[in-house]
N, C-alpha and C positions, 0 to 999 in steps of 0.2 A: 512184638510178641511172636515167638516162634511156634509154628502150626505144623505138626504131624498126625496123619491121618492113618496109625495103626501104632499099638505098643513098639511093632517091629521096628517102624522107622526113626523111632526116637534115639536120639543119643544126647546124653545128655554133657555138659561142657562143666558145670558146678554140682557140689550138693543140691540134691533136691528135695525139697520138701512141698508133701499135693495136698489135695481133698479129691472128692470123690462125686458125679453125683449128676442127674440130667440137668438141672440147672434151667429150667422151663420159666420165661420170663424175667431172670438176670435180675431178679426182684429187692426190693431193700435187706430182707433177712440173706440172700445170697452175697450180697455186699460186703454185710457184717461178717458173713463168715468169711468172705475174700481178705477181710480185712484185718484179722486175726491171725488167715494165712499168712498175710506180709508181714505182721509184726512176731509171728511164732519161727517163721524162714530169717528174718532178720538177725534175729538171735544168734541165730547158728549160721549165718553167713552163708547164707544156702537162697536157691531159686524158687521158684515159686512153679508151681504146677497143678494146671484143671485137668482130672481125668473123666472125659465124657462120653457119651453114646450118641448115636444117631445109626438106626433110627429110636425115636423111643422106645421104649421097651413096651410101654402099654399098646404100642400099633403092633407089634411081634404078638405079644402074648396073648392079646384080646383083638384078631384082625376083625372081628365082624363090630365092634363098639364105632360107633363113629366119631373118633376120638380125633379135637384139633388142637394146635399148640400156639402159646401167647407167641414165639419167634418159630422162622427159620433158621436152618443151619448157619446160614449165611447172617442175618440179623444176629446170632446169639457171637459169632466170631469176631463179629465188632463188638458189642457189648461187653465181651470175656477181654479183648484188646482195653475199653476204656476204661476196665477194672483195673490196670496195671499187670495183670498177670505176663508172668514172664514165658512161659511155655503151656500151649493145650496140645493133650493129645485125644483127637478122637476116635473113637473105636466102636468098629461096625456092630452094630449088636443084632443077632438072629437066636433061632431057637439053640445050639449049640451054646454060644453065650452064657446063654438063661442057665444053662445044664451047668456051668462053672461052681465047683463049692466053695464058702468061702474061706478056707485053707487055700485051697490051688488060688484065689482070686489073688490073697496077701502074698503067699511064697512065688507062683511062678510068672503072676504079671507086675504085683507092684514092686517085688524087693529085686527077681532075676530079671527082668525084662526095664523097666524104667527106674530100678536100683536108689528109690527113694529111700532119704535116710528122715523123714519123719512123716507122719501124718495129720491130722484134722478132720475130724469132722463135725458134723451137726448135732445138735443136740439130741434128735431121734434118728440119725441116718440106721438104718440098715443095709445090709449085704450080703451079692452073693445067691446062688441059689434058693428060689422063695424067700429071699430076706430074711435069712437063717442068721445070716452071723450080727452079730451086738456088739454094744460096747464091749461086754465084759470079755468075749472072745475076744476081740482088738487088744485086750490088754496083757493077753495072755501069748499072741503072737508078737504082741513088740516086745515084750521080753525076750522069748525064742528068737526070735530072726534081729533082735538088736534096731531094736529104731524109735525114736522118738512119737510121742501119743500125746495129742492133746483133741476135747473134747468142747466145742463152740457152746459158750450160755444160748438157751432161750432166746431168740430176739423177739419182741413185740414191738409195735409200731403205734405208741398213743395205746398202754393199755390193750391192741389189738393185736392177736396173731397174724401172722402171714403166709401164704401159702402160697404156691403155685395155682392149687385144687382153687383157692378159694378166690382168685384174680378172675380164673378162666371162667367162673361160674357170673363173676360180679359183669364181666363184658357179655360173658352171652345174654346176661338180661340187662345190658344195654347201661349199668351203671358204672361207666366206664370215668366218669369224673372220681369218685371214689376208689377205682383201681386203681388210677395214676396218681396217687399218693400212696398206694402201698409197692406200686412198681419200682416210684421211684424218676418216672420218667413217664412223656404222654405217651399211651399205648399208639404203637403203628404198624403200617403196612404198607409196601411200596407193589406199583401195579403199572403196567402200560397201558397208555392212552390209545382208543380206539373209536371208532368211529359209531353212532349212535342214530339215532334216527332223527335228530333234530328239533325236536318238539323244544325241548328247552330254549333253544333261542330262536325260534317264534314267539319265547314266552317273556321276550326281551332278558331271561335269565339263559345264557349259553353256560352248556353244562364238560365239562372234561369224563368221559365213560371210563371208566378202571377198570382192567382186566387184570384181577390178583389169579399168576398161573399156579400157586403153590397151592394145592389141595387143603392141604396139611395148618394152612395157617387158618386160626381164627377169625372170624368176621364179625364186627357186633352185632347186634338182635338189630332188625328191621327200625327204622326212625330215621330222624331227620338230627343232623349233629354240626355243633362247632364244630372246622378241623383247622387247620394250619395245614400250609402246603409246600414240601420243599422241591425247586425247581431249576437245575442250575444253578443250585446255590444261593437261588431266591427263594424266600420266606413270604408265602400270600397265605393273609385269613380267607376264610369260604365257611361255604354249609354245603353239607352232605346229606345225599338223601341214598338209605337201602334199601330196598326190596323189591316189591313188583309194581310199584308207581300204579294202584287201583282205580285213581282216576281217568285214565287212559286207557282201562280194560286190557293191559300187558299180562301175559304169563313169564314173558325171562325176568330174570333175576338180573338185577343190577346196582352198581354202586355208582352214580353219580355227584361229580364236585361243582359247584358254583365259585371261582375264584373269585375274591373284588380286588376291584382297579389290576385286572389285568387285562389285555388285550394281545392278542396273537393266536397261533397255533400250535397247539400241543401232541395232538396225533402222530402217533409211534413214540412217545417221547415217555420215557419210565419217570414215573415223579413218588414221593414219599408224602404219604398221610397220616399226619398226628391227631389221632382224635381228640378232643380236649373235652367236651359235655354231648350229652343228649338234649336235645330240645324239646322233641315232642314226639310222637307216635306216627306211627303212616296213617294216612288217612284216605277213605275215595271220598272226595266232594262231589259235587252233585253238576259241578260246571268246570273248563278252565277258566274261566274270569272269576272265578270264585277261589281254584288253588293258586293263578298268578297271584291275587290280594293276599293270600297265604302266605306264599313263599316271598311278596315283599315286607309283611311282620314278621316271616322269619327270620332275614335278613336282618330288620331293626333289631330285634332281639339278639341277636348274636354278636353285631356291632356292640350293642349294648352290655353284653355279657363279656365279651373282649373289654372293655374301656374299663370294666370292674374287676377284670380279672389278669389285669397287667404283672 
């Protein structure tokens, strides 16, 4: 995939034909639409192109919201890769941006600037300043400026719409098994191993402490979760626990992993976290011989939930 990091730098080598769009969580309905791409660009023997923003636009617009996103930059640039897209181009979005109308968005960045000769989009996208332009403006411009228009069906998922909005809501309250069917893939997050105060492995459970540095990324709601953990290229089950661990009277916030059957040293070492289920809520017990006996039925339970959920 060819990656350009402003309309300017783009040059394009074939016909191009894009979509448009933040594309927050690479989600099944974004799929469908990539996929329509490829077969609407086929047609006409032309490439394929994601035109997208970063940073979101709702962090410009609304800075005081405390708005997090299903990917980072980096995470959505491989996902836009394992889509097959042929060329993204990202483009910086600030207040200025926002100000674009969407006449000047069609004439002087998609047709002068990245010289697409067709389009796609979503079923309800809009564009443009305040989300002014519509379909029917889109139709009225590809006429004018000569370019191909097509218009992605509705996708549902099982009867169920799909959204971004509605992903980001289903992880913050921790129903993150349910998302990753509408993502499409187990939601993750990749984080450097840090150094921790130890209590876990006095608890004969040795824990890996995660330091996610990206603000901006989502975390799920506090609980205890199946994850999968990539390492090297190795694939270890565990359980995770988030929050402020109340049994131990902590105030930081932390993300703790229990690999099994692994042994060694992780610290400084970046690893990748697939959440796959929630298990159960945080909890303060009243002893740790009370949350050790915990956290070894949590354990059996997630072995357990692993071996049914292959």
């Amino acid at each position: 995939m060819n990656k350009f990091f402003s309309v300017d730098n783009f040059k394009a080598n074939s016909k191009v034909f894009a979509t448009v769009g933040t594309f927050d969580g690479c989600h099944l309905g974004h799929k469908f639409l990539f996929k329509d791409l490829k077969s609407f660009a086929d047609k006409h023997n032309a490439q394929t192109l994601v035109f997208t923003f970063w940073p979101h636009p709702r962090s410009i617009l609304s800075p005081d919201f405390d708005f997090k996103l299903l990917n980072t930059m980096e995470e959505k640039i491989e996902l836009f890769d394992d889509c097959g897209i042929d060329n993204l181009v990202i483009e910086k979005f600030n207040q200025d941006f926002s100000r674009i109308s969407p006449l000047h968005f069609i004439r002087d960045i998609l047709i002068n600037k990245l010289k697409i000769e067709g389009l796609i989009i979503g079923y309800n996208h809009h564009f443009g300043r305040n989300r002014e332009g519509s379909y029917e403006d889109l139709k009225d411009y590809a006429e004018t400026y000569d370019f191909n228009l097509c218009r992605s069906k509705a996708f549902k998922h099982k009867e169920e719409s799909v959204s971004s909005t509605k992903i980001r809501n289903m992880i913050s309250n921790g129903n993150v098994f349910e998302a990753n069917k509408l993502l499409g893939y187990n939601y993750f997050f990749s984080g450097l191993v840090v150094r921790g105060d130890g209590i876990g492995r006095r608890l004969k459970y040795p824990t890996a402490n995660i330091l996610v540095k990206d603000e901006i990324k989502l975390i799920p709601e506090n609980g205890v979760y199946a994850v999968k953990v990539i390492f090297n290229e190795n694939e270890y089950l565990g359980m995770m626990n988030i929050g402020y661990r109340p049994t131990l009277n902590l105030k930081d916030f932390s993300i703790e992993v229990n690999l099994f059957d692994f042994k060694g040293d992780l610290y400084g070492q970046k690893v990748r976290v697939f959440v796959i289920s929630k298990i159960r809520e945080e909890v303060k017990f009243e002893s740790l011989d009370i949350l050790k006996k915990q956290i070894s039925n949590d354990k059996i339970q997630i072995v357990n939930f692993f071996k049914n959920h292959k």
